[in-house]
C-alpha positions as CSV (number, residue, x, y, z in Angstrom):
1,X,0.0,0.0,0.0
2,X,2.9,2.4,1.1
3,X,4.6,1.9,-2.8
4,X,1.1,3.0,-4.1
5,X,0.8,6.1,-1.8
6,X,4.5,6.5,-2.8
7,X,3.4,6.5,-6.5
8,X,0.6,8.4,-6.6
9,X,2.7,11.1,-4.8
10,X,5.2,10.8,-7.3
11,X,3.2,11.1,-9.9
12,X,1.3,14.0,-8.9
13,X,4.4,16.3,-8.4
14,X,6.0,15.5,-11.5
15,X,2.4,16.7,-13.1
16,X,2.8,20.6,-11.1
17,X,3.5,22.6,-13.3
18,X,2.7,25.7,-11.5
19,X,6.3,27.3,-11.1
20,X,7.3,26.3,-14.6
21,X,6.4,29.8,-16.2
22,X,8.0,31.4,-13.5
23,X,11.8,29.6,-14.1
24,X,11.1,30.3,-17.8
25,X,10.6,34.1,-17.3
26,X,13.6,33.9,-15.0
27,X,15.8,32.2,-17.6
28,X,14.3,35.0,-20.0
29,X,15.2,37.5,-18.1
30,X,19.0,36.1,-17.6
31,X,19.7,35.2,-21.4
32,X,18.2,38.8,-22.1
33,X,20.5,40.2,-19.7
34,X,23.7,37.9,-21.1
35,X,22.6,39.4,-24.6
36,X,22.7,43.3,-23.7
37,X,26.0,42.6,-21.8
38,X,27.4,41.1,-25.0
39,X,26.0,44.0,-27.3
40,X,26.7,47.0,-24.5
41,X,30.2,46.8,-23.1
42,X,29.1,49.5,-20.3
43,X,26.1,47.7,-19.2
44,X,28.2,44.3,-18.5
45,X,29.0,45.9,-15.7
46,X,26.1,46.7,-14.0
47,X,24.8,43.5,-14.8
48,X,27.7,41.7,-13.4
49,X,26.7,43.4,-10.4
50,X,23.5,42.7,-10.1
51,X,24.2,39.0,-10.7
52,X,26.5,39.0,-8.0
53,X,23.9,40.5,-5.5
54,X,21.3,38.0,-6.4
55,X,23.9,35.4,-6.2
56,X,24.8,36.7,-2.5
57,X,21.6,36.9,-1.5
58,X,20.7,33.5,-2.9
59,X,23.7,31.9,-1.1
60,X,22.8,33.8,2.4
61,X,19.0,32.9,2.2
62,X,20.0,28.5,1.3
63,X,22.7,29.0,4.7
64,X,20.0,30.2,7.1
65,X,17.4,27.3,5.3
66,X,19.9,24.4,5.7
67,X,20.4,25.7,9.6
């Protein structure tokens, strides 16, 4: 019975799809931002920066989860 709970469970994650648009905007967003670095040498830097800040604040926020 436990496999069949197991499976069912399974099965219904793999079917949300509810954050899928929300990674796909995201990845927009980045290859968007990759582009306009590429094209605009001035801009590269200021989205360097805001990468690393996101990337900061990422890393802080998973060290206070996994505590």
């Amino acid at each position: 019975m436990n496999k069949l709970k197991n499976l069912v469970w399974n099965l219904r994650i793999i079917k949300d799809t509810k954050g899928q648009d929300l990674i796909e905007y995201a990845l927009m967003a980045g290859f968007v931002a990759v582009a306009a670095g590429a094209i605009m040498p001035g801009v590269a830097t200021s989205i360097g920066t805001i990468f690393r800040k996101v990337s900061n604040t990422m890393s802080t926020a998973a060290s206070q989860g996994a505590s």
